[in-house]
N, C-alpha and C positions, 0 to 999 in steps of 0.2 A: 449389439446386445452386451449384456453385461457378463464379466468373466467371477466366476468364484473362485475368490483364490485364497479361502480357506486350505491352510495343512496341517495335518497332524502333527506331522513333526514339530515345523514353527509355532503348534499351539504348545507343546510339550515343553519347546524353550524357552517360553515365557511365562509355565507355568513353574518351570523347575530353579528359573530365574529369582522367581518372587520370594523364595525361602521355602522351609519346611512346614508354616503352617497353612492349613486347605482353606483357609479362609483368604487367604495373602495369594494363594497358588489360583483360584476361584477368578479374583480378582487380576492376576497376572493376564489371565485370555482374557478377560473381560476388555482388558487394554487392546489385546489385539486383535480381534473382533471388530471394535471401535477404530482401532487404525484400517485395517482393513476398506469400512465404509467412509472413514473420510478421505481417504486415499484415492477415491473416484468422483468427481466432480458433477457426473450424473446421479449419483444417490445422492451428497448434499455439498456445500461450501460455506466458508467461512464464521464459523460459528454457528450455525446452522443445527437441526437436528441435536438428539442427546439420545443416551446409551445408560443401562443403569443394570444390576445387581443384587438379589436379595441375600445378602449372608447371616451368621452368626457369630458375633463376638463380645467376648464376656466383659462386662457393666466392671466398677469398680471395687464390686462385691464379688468377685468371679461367677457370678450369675450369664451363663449365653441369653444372650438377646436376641431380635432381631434387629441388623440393622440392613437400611439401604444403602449404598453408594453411586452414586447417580453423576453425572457430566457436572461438574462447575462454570460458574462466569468465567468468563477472559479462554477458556482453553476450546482448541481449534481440537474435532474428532483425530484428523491427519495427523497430528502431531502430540497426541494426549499421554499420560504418563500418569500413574497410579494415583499422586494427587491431586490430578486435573477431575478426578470421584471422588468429591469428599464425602466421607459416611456419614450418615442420619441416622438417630435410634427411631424404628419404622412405628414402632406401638404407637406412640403420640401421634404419631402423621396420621394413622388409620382411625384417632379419633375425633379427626377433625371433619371426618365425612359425615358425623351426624349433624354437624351445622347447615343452616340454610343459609347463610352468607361469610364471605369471607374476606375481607378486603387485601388486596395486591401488598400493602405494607403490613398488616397482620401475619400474613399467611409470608410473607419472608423473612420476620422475625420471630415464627415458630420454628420456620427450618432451620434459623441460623440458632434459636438455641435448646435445638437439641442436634448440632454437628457434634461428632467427638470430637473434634479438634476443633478447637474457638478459632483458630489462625485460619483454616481452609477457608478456600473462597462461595462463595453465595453458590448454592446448588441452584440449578435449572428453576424456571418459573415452572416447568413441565411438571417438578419434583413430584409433586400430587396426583396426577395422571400413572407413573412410574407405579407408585404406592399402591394405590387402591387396585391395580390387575396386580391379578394372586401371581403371574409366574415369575420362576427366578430371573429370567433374563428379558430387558425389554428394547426394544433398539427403536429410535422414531426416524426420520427420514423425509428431506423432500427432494425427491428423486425427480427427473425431468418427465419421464412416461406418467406418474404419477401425478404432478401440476399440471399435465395435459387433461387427464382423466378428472380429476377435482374440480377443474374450475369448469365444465366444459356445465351445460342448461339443462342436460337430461343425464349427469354422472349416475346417480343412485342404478339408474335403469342399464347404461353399459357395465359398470360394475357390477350388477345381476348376470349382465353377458356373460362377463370374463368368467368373474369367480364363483356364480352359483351365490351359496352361502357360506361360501370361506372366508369372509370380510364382513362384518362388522361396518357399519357406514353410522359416519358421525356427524351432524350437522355442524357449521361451522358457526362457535364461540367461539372468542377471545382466549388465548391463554390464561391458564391460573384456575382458582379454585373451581369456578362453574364448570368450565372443561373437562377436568378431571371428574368430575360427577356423574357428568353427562356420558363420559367415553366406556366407565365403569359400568354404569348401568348399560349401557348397548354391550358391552361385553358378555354381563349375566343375563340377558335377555337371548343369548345363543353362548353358550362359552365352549362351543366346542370349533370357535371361529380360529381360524391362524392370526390375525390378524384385524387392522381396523384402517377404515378409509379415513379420512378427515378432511369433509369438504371444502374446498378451496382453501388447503391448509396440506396436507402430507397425509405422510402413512405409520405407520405402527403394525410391528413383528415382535412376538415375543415365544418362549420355549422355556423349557427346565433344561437346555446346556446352551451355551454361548454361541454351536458350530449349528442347533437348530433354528437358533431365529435368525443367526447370519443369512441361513440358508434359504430362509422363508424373505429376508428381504430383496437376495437375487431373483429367485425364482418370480415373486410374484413382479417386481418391477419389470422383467423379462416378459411377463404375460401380460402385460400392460403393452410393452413398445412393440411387442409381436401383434399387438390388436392395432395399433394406429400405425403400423407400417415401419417403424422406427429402427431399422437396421443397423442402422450404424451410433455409434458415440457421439455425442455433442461435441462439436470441435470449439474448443476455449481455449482464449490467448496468443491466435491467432495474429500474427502483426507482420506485415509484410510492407517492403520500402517502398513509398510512397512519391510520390513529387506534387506539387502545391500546395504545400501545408501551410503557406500564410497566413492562412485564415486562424489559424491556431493561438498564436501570439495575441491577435488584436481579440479574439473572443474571450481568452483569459483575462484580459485587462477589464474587459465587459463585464464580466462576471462580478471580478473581484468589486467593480465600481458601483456594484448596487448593492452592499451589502460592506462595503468596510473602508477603512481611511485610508489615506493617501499611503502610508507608510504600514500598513496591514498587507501581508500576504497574498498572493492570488492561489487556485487552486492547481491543483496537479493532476495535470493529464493523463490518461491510457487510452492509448487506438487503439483499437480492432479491428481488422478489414480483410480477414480472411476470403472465401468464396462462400457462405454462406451467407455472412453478413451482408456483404456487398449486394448478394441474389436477394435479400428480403426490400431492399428496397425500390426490384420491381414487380413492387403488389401495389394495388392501387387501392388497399385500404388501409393504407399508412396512418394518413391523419387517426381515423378512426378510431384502428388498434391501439396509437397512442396512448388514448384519452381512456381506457381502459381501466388502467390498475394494474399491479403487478399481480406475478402471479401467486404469490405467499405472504402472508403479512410480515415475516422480520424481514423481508425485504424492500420495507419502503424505511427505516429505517438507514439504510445504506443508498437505498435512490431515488429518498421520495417516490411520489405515486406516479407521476409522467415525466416523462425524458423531454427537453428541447428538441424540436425538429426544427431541424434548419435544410431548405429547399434547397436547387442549385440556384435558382431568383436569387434568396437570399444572400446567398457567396457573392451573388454576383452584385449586390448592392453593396459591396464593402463595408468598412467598421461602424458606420452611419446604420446601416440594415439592421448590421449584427445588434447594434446598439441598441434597437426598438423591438428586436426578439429576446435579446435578456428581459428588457424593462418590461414586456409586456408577458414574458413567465413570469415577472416578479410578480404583476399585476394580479395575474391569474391565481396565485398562488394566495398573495395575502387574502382574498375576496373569500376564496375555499378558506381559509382560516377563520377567517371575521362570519363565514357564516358556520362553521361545524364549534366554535370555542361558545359560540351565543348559547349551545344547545349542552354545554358539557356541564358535569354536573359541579366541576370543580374549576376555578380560575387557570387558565392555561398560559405558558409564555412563549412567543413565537419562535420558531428556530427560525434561522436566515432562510431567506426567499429566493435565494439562488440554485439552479437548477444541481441535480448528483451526474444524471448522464444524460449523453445527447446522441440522437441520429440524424447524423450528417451527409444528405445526399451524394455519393460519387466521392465521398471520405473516408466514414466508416462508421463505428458507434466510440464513444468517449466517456468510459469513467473519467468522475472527477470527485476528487478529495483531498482534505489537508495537507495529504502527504501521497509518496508512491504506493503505499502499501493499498491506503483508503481506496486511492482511483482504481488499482486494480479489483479490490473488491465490487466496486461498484461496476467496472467493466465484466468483470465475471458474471455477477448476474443478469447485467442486460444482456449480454449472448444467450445465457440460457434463458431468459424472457422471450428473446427475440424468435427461439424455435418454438416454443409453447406455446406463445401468442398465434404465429402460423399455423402449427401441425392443431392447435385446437380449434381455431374460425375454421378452418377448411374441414374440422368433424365434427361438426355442428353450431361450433360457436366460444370465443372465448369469452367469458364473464366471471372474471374475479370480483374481489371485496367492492363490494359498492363504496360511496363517497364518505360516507358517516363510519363502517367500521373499519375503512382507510387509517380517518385522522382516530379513531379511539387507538389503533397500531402505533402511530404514529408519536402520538402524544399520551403516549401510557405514561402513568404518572410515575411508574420506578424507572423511566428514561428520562422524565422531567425533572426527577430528584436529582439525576447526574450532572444538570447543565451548572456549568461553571463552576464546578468543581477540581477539575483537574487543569493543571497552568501550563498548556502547550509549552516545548524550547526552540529557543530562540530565534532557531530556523526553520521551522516547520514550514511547510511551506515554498519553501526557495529551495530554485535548481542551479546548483554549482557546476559552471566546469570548469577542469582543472587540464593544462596543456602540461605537457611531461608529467601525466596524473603517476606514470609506475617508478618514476625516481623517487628514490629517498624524499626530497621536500615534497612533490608535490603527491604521496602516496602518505605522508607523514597528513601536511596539510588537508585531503579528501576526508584520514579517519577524523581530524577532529571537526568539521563540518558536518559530518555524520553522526559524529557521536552528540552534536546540536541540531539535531534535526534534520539537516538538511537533505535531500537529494543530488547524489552528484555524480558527473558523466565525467569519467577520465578518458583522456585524450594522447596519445602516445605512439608510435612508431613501432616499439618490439613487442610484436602481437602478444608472444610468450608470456614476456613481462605485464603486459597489459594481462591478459588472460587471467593471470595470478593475484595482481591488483585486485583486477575488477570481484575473485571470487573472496577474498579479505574481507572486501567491504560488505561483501551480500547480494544479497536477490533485486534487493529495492533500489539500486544503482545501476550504472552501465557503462559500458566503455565504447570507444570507436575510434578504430584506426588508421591515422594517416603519417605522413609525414608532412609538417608543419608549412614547413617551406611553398612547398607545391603551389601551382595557380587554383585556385579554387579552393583550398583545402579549410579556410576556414568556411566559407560558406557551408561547404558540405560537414563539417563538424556540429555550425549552429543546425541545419537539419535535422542531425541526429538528435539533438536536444530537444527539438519540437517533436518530433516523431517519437522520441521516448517519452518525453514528460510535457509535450506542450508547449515550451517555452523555456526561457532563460531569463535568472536573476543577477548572478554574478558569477564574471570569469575573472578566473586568477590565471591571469596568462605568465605561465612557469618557464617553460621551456628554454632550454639555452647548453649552451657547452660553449666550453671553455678555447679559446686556440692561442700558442705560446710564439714565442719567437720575435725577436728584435725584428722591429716595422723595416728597416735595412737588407733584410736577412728573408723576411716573409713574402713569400707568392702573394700576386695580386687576387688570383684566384681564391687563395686561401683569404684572403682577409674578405673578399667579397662574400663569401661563402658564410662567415660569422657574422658579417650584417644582415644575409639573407634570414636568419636564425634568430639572434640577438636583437634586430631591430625589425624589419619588415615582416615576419610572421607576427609580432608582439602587436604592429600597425594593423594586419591584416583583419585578426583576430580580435583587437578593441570593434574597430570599424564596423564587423558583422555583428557584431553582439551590440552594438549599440544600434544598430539599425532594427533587429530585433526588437530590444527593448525600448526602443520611439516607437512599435507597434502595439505596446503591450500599453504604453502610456501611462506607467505605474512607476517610472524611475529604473533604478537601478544600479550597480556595481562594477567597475572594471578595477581590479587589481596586478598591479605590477611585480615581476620580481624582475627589480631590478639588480644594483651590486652595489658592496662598496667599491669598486672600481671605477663607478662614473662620478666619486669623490677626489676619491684617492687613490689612483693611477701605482699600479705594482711594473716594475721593472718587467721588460718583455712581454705584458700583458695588452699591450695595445691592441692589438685585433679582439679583445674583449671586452675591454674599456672602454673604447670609442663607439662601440655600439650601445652600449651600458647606456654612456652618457646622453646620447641621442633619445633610449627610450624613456628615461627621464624627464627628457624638454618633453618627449611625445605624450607623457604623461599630467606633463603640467601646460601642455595645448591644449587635449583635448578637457582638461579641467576648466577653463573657459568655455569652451565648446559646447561642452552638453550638461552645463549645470541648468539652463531654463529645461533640459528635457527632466529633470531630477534625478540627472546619474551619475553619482558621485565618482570620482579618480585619482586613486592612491597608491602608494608602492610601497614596500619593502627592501632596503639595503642590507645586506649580510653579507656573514665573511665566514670564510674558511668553515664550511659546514662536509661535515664526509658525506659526498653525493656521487651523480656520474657526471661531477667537474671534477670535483676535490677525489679521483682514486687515491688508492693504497699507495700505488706508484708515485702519483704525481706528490701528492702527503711527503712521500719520502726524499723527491726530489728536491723540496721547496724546504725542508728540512738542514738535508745536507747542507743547502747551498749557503744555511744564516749560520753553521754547524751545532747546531739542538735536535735534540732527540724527536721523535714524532710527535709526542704530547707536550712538549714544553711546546712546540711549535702550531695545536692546536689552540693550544691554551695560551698564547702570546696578545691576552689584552689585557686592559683594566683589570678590571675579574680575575683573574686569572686560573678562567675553566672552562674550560670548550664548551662552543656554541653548536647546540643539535638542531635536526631536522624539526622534532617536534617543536624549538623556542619560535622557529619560524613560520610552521605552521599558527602557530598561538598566535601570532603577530598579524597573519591572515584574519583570521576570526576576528582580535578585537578592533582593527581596522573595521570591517564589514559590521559591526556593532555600533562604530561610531555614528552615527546617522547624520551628524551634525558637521561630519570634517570631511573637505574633498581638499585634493591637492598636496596632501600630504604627505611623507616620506617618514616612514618607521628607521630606525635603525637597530639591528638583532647582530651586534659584532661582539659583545661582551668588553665594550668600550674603547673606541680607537680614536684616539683626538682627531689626528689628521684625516677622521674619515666622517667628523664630523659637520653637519649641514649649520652653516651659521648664517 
C-alpha cells in the first residue's frame, strides 16, 4: 500500500521558502505535492503524469488574472522545481472549449503564446484537461492499481464497485484537445465526483489545497490495490548477479544490425531479474500477454508496443537464433507500420524497428536505449507492465490500446516533429571501462567520456575511492571492484559491463603504478610483481574485452595507457619501463590481430602527470635529485607547463574519435624529444 507522506511542516517550508507573495508561496506546495507523487514509482515514472495550479497574478497593467501553471516538457514530477510549471494566462485556454476541433500543433502554439514567460518550456499536452476542471489544484496519475483497473474488459463496472460515484469514468481518447472536452464534461455531469478514471490511460484527483488532492490520490490508488489483492509495492530495479549473460553482447550486436551501420552505436542495456520478474515467466500465457499492448499510451513511446521474447530454445540456438528473432521483430513491426501509416490521415516517417525491451527466459527483462538512462526508463516500465499485465489477465483480463490507437500514441505528430532534431554526442551509446577508473587519469578520463555521452564502468581496487568516483560521475555509470592482477579478474570485470549495460565498446585499460630502484638493487619479486600489473593485467583485460566485442560483431576499442618510459627509459625506473615497453609491442600485436574483427588499438604515452604514480612524495624526490623545485620539475618540457590528468584524458577521447587510426601511440608529455616515437 501506498504511504502518505504529506506534512505540514515540510509543506510550510516550502511554502515559506518560495517568498512573501501567496501566489509564489501557493506555488511553493504545489512543487511539493508533485514531488511527493513522483517520488513513488507506483503512482507514476519518468515523465509521466502532471500536476497543475490555478492562481492569480497581475497582467502588465497590474490587473490580477488568472493564471494556470501546470507540469512542463522535459521535467520529471520526482525532481520538479517551480519552473518545471510554467504559467499560462487561463482566460484564453478556457476559450478554446467553445471550438469543436483543435489540432495538436494549434492547441501548443496557443499555450505557448499565452506562457508568461516566452523562455518556459512547452506545458503539458494535458494543459487543456488541467483548465477546463474548475478546481485549484489538479494532480493526474498512472499509478499501477490503477492501470490494473483501466485496462481490465469490464473497468466501468469494478469501478462502480470500488468507488460508488466518487469517480468520474472517462472513456479512452488520445491526449489533447478532445480529452480535455470529454473529461470536463464527465466532470459536470456529477461534479461532486473526487475524481476521474481514464480508461486505459490513468487517474485524475483534484481539490481547492494541494494536501486534498494529494490526499485523494493515495487514498483512492489504496482502494484500488486493496480491491485486486495488491499489498505490497511494486518492486523496480531490481538487478541481482547473474552468470550466463553471454547472450547479451551478441543480441546487442543483433539489434544494432538491423537498424544502423557498421560504425553507429548499439543500444544500452538494463536487467531486471528480481523474484518477481523471474516468477512471471512461469505463466503460460507469455506469448499472449505479449502481443497485448502496454499498459498507458506514453508508454509505447519509451517501449514500443511489444517486448521481444526470447525462449530458452532461443538462447539456446546462439547468435544465428538470436539473429532471426531481431530480424523477425523487425519484420513484424515494420508490417504493423505499413499497415496503420496507409490509414493515417497525415504522412508518417518510420522510427527504427528495433525492439525497446525484451523478456528473456531464465534472464530477466531488458530495457534498451540510446543511453543508460533510456534503458532504464524503458526497464522501469516493463516491470511495472509486467505486474499489471498478470494481476489484470488473472481479474478478468488485460486489454489495453488496441493496434490503431497504439501507433496514433505512437506516431503523434508533436513526437514526429521532434525526429531529427536534436544531434545525439559523440558517444551516446558506448560503454567505457576505465581500469584505475578512481586515479587521477583515469577518474579525469571516465568524466570526459561522460561528459560525451558515454556510459562508463570504472574499475579499481580501493572500494572507498571507487565509491567516491563512481558517485562524481552519477547514477547512470558504475563501478566494480577488483584487483586487477588476480586470475580471473578481468573476466569478472567484462561481466559486470554486460550485467550493467549489456556489453562493452571501449576499454581504456589505465591501471599501473610505478616501482623504483636500480634493476641491481631490486627484488625479483618486486619487479615481477609490476609486470603482473603493468603488463599482464593490460594482456588480460585487452583479451576479455575483445573477446566480448567479437560477440557483439560491431568492432570496437582497446586503449592503452601506456608511458613515456617504454621510449625513453628514466634512470632506476626499470621495473616500469620494461613492462611499459612490452605493453606497447602488446598493443601493436594485437593491432594486427583484431583489425578484421574491427577493433581498433591505440595508446597513450605521458609523463610526469600528478597521479597515484607521480605522489607529492615521489614529485619531490625526483625533483631534489635534478635540484629544481617541484614545478620547474613538472613543467621540464618543451612547453614549458605541466602536463595534467585532464590533457590525457582528452588524448583518450580524441583517439576513440578517430575511427580511421589503429595502432597508434598519442604522446601527452608537453614535449620531450628523447621520448619521441620516430
Amino acid at each position: 500500500m501506498i504511504e502518505n507522506l504529506y506534512k505540514a511542516d515540510e509543506a510550510n517550508s516550502w511554502r515559506k521558502n518560495a517568498g512573501t507573495d501567496p501566489a509564489d508561496q501557493e506555488l511553493g506546495e504545489r512543487v511539493y505535492t508533485s514531488r511527493l507523487i513522483g517520488q513513488n514509482p507506483d503512482l507514476l515514472m519518468h515523465g509521466g503524469g502532471n500536476t497543475s495550479v490555478k492562481l492569480r497574478r497581475p497582467d502588465l497593467f497590474g490587473n490580477l488574472q488568472r493564471v494556470l501553471h501546470v507540469k512542463g516538457s522535459g521535467w520529471d514530477l520526482d525532481t520538479i522545481e517551480a519552473p518545471g510549471l510554467p504559467g499560462v494566462w487561463l482566460d484564453p485556454l478556457m476559450k478554446l472549449r467553445n471550438l469543436d476541433r483543435l489540432s495538436d500543433f494549434d492547441m501548443v502554439n496557443v499555450q505557448r503564446a499565452n506562457l508568461l514567460d516566452s523562455g518556459s518550456p512547452n506545458p503539458s499536452v494535458e494543459t487543456l484537461l488541467h483548465a477546463f476542471l474548475p478546481h485549484k489544484y489538479v494532480d493526474h496519475t498512472h499509478a499501477t492499481p490503477f492501470l490494473v483497473l483501466a485496462n481490465l474488459p469490464n473497468a466501468t463496472e469494478i469501478c462502480r464497485e470500488i468507488f460508488g460515484d466518487r469517480l468520474g469514468i472517462v472513456p479512452y481518447i488520445m491526449p489533447g484537445f478532445g480529452l480535455a472536452k470529454k473529461a470536463a464534461e464527465v466532470f459536470e455531469e456529477n461534479p461532486g465526483v473526487e475524481g476521474l478514471l481514464l480508461l486505459q490511460h490513468g487517474h485524475f484527483t483534484f481539490g481547492e489545497t494541494a494536501q486534498e488532492s494529494y490526499d485523494r490520490i493515495v487514498a483512492h490508488t489504496n482502494e484500488v490495490a486493496a480491491y485486486f489483492g495488491m499489498n505490497e509495492l511494486t518492486a523496480i530495479g531490481v538487478r541481482k548477479p547473474a552468470d550466463k549473460l553471454e547472450i547479451l553482447p551478441a543480441l546487442r550486436g543483433a539489434i544494432a544490425n538491423i537498424s544502423a551501420g557498421r560504425d553507429d552505436p548499439m543500444p544500452v542495456f538494463d536487467l531486471r531479474n528480481g523474484p518477481d520478474v523471474m516468477e512471471f515467466f512461469s505463466r503460460a500465457d507469455i506469448d499472449a500477454l505479449s502481443l497485448r499492448g502496454m499498459a498507458s499510451p506514453d508508454h509505447v513511446l519509451r517501449t514500443k508496443g511489444c517486448p521481444l521474447v526470447l525462449r530458452t530454445d532461443d538462447l539456446a540456438g546462439g547468435p544465428a537464433r538470436l539473429k532471426e528473432k531481431v530480424e523477425e521483430f523487425a519484420r513484424t513491426y515494420r508490417a504493423y507500420f505499413d499497415r496503420q501509416s496507409a490509414q493515417a490521415d497525415e504522412p508518417k516517417k518510420i522510427l527504427s524497428t528495433d525492439p525497446k525491451h525484451a523478456w528473456i527466459e531464465g534472464i530477466g527483462v531488458i530495457g534498451m536505449g540510446a543511453n543508460a538512462k533510456a534503458a532504464s526508463v524503458a526497464a522501469d516500465l516493463a516491470e511495472q507492465n509486467l505486474r499489471v499485465r498478470a494481476i489484470g489477465e488473472d481479474a478478468g483480463g488485460f486489454y489495453p490500446l488496441g493496434e490503431k490507437d497504439q501507433f496514433d500514441c505512437e506516431y503523434w505528430s508533436l513526437e514526429q516533429a521532434k525526429l531529427g532534431k536534436n544531434t545525439p554526442p559523440p558517444f551516446q551509446g558506448k560503454v567505457v571501462m576505465i581500469t584505475g577508473g578512481a586515479g587521477a587519469i583515469g577518474l579525469a578520463t571516465a568524466k570526459a567520456f561522460a561528459r560525451n555521452g558515454a556510459n562508463v564502468l570504472l574499475v579499481d581496487r580501493d572500494e572507498t575511492a571507487l565509491a567516491e568516483a563512481g558517485h562524481s560521475l552519477g547514477r547512470w555509470h558504475g563501478t566494480h571492484a577488483c584487483d586487477i592482477t588476480e586470475d580471473g579478474a578481468a573476466d569478472a570485470a567484462i561481466h559486470a559491463a554486460i550485467q550493467r549495460f549489456g556489453g562493452l565498446d571501449i576499454l581504456v585499460s589505465n591501471a599501473g603504478s610505478a616501482t623504483g630502484g636500480a634493476l641491481l638493487d631490486l627484488d625479483d619479486q618486486a619487479f615481477r610483481d609490476a609486470f603482473e600489473l603493468n603488463f599482464f593485467a593490460h594482456k588480460s583485460f585487452a583479451l576479455s574485452a575483445a573477446r566480448v566485442m567479437e560477440l557483439q560483431g560491431r568492432g570496437g576499442q582497446i586503449l592503452f595507457n601506456i608511458s613515456k618510459q617504454a621510449i625513453n627509459p628514466g634512470r632506476n625506473m626499470g621495473a616500469y619501463g620494461t613492462p611499459k615497453a612490452a605493453t606497447m609491442f602488446l598493443m601493436r600485436q594485437l593491432t594486427l590481430e583484431l583489425a578484421e574483427l574491427g577493433i581498433r588499438v591505440n595508446g597513450v604515452n605521458a609523463d610526469r602527470i600528478r597521479s597515484g604514480l607521480l605522489t607529492a612524495g615521489f614529485i619531490k624526490e625526483r625533483a631534489n635529485a635534478r635540484g629544481v623545485t617541484t614545478e620547474t620539475y613538472m613543467a621540464g618540457n618543451l612547453l614549458g607547463r605541466e602536463v595534467e590528468a585532464v590533457h590525457v584524458a582528452d588524448a583518450f577521447v580524441a583517439l576513440a574519435q578517430m575511427e580511421r587510426t589503429t595502432g597508434h601511440v598519442v604522446t601527452v608529455d608537453g614535449g620531450n624529444t628523447e621520448a619521441e616515437l620516430r
